[in-house]
Structures are given as C-alpha cells and as structure tokens.
KOLRO-188582 format. One record per residue (C-alpha): residue in three letters; x, y, z. Coordinates in steps of 0.25 Angstrom, whole numbers, padded with zeros to 4 digits, always signed. Layout:
<zases>
alaXYZ ...
</zases>
This chain:
<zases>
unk+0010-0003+0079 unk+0016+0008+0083 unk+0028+0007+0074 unk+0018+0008+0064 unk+0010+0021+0066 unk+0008+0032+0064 unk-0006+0030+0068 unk-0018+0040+0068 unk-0024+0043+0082 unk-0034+0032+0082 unk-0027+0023+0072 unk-0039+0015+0061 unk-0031+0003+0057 unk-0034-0007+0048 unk-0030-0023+0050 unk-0029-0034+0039 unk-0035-0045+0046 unk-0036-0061+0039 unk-0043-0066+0051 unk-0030-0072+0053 unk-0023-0074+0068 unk-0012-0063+0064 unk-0021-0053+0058 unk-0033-0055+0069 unk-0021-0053+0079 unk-0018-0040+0071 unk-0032-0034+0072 unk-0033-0038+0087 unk-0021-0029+0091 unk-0024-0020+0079 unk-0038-0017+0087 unk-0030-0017+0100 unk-0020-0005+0097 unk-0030+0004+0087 unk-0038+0003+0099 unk-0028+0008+0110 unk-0025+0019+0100 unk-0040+0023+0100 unk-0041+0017+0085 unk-0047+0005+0078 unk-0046-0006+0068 unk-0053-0012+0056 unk-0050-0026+0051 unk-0050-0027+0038 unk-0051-0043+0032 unk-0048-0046+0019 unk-0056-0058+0012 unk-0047-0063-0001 unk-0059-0072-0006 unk-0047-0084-0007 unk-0054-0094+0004 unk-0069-0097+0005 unk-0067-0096+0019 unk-0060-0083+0017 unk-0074-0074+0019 unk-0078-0080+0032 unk-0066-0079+0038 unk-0067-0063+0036 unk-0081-0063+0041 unk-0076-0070+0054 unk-0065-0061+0054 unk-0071-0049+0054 unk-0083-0054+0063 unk-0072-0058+0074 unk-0065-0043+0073 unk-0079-0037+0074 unk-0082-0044+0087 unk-0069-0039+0092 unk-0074-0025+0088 unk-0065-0024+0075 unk-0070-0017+0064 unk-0068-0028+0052 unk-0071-0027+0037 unk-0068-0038+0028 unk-0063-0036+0012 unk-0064-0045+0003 unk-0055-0048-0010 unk-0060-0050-0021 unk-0052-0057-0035 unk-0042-0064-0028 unk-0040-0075-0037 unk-0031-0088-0034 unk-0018-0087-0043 unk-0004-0084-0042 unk+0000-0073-0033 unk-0013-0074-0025 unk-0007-0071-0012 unk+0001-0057-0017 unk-0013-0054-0024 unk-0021-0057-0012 unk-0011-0049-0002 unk-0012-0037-0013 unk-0028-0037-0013 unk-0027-0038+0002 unk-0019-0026+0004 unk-0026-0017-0006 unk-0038-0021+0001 unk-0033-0017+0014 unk-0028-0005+0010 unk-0041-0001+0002 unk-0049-0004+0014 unk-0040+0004+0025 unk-0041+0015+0015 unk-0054+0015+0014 unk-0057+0015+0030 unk-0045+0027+0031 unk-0037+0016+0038 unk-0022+0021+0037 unk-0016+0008+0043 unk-0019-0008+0040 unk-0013-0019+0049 unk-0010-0033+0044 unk-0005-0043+0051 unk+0009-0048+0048 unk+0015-0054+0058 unk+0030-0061+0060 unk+0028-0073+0053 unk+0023-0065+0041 unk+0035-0058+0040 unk+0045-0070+0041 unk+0038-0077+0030 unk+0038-0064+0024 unk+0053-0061+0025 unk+0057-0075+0020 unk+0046-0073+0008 unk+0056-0062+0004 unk+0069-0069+0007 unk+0062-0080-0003 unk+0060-0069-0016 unk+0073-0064-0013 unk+0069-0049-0007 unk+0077-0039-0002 unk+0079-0034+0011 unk+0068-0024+0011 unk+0061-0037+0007 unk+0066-0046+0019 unk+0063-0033+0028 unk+0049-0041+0027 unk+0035-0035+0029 unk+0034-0021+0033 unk+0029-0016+0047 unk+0022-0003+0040 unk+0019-0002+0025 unk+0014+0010+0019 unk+0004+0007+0008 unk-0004+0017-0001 unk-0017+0020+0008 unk-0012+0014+0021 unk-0002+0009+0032 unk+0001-0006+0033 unk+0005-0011+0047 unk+0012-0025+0051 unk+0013-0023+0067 unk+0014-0039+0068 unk+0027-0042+0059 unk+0034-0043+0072 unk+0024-0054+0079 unk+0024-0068+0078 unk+0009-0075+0071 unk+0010-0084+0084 unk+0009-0071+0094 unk-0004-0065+0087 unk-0011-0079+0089 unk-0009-0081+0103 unk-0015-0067+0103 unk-0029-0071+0096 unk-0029-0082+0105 unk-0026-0073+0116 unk-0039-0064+0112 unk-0046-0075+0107 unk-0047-0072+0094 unk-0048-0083+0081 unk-0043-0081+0069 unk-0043-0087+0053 unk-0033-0096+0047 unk-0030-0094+0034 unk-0025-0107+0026 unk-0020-0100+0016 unk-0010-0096+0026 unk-0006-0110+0027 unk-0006-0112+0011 unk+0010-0118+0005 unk+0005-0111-0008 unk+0008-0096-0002 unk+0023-0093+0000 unk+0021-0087+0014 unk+0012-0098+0020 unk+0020-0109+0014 unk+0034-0101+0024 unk+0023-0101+0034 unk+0020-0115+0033 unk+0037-0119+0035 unk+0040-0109+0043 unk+0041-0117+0058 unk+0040-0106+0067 unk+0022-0104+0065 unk+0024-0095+0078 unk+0032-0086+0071 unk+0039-0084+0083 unk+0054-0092+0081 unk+0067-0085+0080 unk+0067-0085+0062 unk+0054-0079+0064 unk+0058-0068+0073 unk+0071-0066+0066 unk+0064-0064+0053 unk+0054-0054+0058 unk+0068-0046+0066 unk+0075-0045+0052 unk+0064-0041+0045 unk+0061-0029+0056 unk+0076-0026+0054 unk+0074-0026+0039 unk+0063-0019+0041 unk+0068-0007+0047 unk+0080-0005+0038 unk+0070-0006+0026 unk+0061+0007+0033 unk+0075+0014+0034 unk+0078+0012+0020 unk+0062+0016+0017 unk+0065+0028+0024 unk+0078+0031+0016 unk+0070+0029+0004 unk+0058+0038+0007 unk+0068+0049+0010 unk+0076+0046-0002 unk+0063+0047-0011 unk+0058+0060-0005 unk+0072+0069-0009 unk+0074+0061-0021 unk+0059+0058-0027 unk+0048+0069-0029 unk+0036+0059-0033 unk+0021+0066-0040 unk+0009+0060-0038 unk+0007+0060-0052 unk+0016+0049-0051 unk+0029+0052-0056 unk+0042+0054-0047 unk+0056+0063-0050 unk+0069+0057-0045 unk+0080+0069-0041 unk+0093+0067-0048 unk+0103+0057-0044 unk+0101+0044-0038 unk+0091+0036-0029 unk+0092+0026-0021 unk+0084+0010-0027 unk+0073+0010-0015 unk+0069+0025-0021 unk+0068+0023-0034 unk+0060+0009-0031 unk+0052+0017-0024 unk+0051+0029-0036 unk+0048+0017-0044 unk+0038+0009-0037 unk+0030+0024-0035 unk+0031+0028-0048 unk+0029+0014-0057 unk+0016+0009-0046 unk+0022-0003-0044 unk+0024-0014-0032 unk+0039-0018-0035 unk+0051-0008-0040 unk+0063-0014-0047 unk+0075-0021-0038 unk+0085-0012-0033 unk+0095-0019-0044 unk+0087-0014-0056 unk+0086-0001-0048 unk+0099+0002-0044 unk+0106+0009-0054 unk+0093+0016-0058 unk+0093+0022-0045 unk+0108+0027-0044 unk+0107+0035-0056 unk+0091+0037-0061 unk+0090+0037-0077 unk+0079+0035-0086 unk+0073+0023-0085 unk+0060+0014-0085 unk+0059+0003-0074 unk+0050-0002-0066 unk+0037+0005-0075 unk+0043+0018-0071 unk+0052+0028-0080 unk+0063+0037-0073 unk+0065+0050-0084 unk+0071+0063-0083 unk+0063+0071-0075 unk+0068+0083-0084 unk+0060+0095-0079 unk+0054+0087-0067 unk+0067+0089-0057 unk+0080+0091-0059 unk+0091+0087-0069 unk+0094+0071-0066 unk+0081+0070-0060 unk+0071+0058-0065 unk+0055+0058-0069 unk+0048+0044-0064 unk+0035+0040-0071 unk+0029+0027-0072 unk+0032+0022-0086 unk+0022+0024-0097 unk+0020+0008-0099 unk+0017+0008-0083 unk+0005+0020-0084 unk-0008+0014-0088 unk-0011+0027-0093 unk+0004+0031-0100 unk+0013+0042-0092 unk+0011+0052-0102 unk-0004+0052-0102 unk-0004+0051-0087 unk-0012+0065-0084 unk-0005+0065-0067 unk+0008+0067-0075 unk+0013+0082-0075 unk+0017+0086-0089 unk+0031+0087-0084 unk+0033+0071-0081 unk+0024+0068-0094 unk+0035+0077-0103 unk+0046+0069-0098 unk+0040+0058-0100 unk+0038+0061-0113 unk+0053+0065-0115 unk+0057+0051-0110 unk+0050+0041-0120 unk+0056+0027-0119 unk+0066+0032-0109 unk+0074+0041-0121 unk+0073+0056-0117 unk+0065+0063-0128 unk+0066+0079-0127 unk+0055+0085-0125 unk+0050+0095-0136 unk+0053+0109-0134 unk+0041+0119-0134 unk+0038+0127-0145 
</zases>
C-alpha cells in the first residue's frame, strides 16, 4: 500500500469483494492496514443477477464480513442480459457501480483484488490481440479514474499465498463456476495453464516484465503529462488549442480521447504524421482547425466534430463565441472567411 498513497490521515477505503478466496483475502488485510492507520473499510459486493445462486452468496458474504466487524453493503446489477460481449459489459457495469457507490460515501480509493495470476493471464490476453508494449505493461498498480483512485496491491502475489492465508484466519470463501467456464477467454488460460499456484518460474517471470513494463510506461506518462501541460491549454467547455509546431502521438491520443469522449483513440500509425505537423483535419469524432484568434499563428482549435455532439457544436451554449466563429469559418474542413463587420 504504501507505493499507492497518498492517503488522508485516517484513510476510508473501499474494497470490491466477490466472495471469492482472493478478494476476501484483500478485505482481510485491507481491514488490517486502515485499522493501524487509524482508518477503516467498507466492502462493497456487487450482485450481477447471472446465477440464482448469485444473491445468496452476497448475503453470506456480507453476513461473514459483518461478523468480523466489516461494514458490508451489497449492490445489485440490474439489465445484464446473456449475449455477446457479456463479460466486457458486466466488468463495465461493475466498475461504474463501484465507482458511484465510493462517490456516493466520499470514498476517494477502491481496492480490487487482482493478483499474480490475473496479471499473466492478462499479459498473454494482450500478446493474443496483438497490443503494444504499453499493453503487455499488463494491469496497472494505480489507476486514476473520474471520481476515484483504483488500487491493485496484490499484482505481485501469487492466488496460492492469499488462500493459505483464509485458511490461516479461518476464513471460507465462494467459488464461482464461471471462473471455471472454457466459453470465457481468461478462464479457458486459466484452465491450461499448469502452474494453479501461480507461483512457477513463467509466472513469476511474467509478473517481473510486466513490473518492468510497468515502470517505463509511468516514465513515459509522465513525459506526456508534461508535454500536455506546455503544449495544450484545454477549457472546460470542452474544447482544447494546440501551440504551434509539432506534438508527440501519446499527446495528441490523449487531446483526442479528451476532446472526442471516447474509450479508444487512433493507433500511433494513423497518428503519426498528424502529430509531426498538425493540420486540419477530422479523426477520431474530433476536428483539429485553425485556432485564428484563439492563440498564436500555427496554433490549432480542437472541438468535437458536429456529427459527434448530440446537440451540434454550433448550438452548444458552453462554447465561447470565439471557438463557435471558427467553427463557422471551417465548414467541411474548407476555410470560409469570416464576414467582415459592417
């Protein structure tokens, strides 16, 4: 935990718990260090409404945390729906519930419990679709999301060691099936992976590189953030204006990804010339313009393209009747000079 802080004073966190052995074991310790550092806990146990038995395992795993003296508190899914894509929607609902429930109590931090194991499967996942090396950095320790902090302090321990803890305590814990399930990409590795302990040499070699990966990609996150802050004034209206000249692909993914509201920018090959030498252009529902009077010469106005804007970028009262003239001036990407006043 402590590579994770900052913490307040008398840290409140909050702990994603499935009733599972690796996420029981979270809370246990979770409890443990709030409590030395004169905090406390809250267990927060989502219910996805995809097994009958699904509901009573929640009971049983709050009842159990409340015995222990956990404050637990169960939050139940509702519209999940078998289909394609169910896990990705269900891990999508999960999170935003999390988050709107650690929000809703002030809670700044939520735990989950991600262990060793999780991050092999989920390295060689990536090595499967082909991701990059931020990709194969695998999952991160500390994730900034919009209302919250998101922890992993397990990514370095092994499934087999936070067992022979809840034995040690004498503490039970759920198995899901669907962990076990061939139909879902990671427990079908899970199934053929050899080492169950999770504590052979690949394993460990995994989890090393990805730590590695890890810390070059927080090295280049940092380049980027300072990057971003000489080269980018962003508006909370939600516009942006580039300085003149060029900026590097992970800033102007990361312009584009503010600015167009979306999960995924372009790749760094449809990026790259963009980014040597910014022109007008529209990619990735965003529209890179002139910025005219908006900064200096050579400088470029980013605004979420018209067709991306439910309620059309013109008509958007947060814009400033600066950005909505150039706008104006730019129709379909051909420079229209601005009327002059009479």
């Amino acid at each position: 935990m402590a590579g994770l802080g900052p913490f307040e004073p008398a840290p409140y966190l909050a702990v994603g718990v499935s009733g599972g052995a690796d996420s029981m074991a979270l809370a246990w310790l979770a409890d443990r260090w709030a409590r030395a550092h004169g905090g406390r806990i809250i267990c927060l146990i989502v219910d996805h409404g995809l097994r009958p038995e699904a509901a009573g395992d929640a009971v049983g795993t709050a009842a159990h945390l409340a015995s222990q003296g956990i404050a637990a508190e169960i939050i139940r899914l509702d519209g999940l729906e078998p289909g394609p894509d169910l896990a990705a929607r269900a891990r999508a609902g999960r999170y935003a519930a999390l988050e709107a429930a650690c929000a809703a109590r002030g809670v700044l931090h939520l735990l989950v419990a991600h262990h060793a194991a999780d991050q092999a499967e989920t390295i060689i996942m990536r090595m499967l679709a082909g991701s990059d090396s931020d990709g194969l950095a695998g999952m991160a320790a500390l994730v900034a999301r919009s209302q919250i902090s998101l922890l992993r302090p397990l990514l370095a321990v092994a499934p087999a060691a936070l067992r022979a803890l809840l034995r040690e305590i004498g503490w039970k814990w759920v198995e899901d099936p669907s962990n076990r399930d061939p139909r879902w990409q990671r427990a079908l590795l899970r199934g053929l992976r050899r080492d169950s302990a999770g504590t052979g040499p690949a394993m460990r070699a995994l989890v090393a590189a990805a730590a590695r990966r890890g810390q070059d990609r927080a090295v280049r996150a940092r380049a980027t953030a300072d990057e971003l802050a000489a080269k980018v004034a962003f508006f909370p209206e939600g516009f942006a204006v580039l300085a003149p000249g060029p900026i590097s692909v992970a800033a102007l993914r990361a312009v584009l990804l503010v600015i167009g509201g979306r999960r995924y920018a372009p790749s760094a090959t449809q990026l790259t010339q963009i980014a040597a030498a910014p022109r007008p252009c529209t990619i990735a529902c965003v529209r890179l313009l002139p910025a005219g009077r908006l900064g200096p010469a050579g400088a470029m106005l980013v605004v979420r393209e018209r067709a991306a804007e439910p309620s059309g970028e013109l008509s958007r009262p947060g814009l400033p009747f600066a950005v909505r003239r150039t706008i104006s001036a730019h129709r379909d990407g051909v420079f229209v000079p601005p009327t002059p006043a009479t």
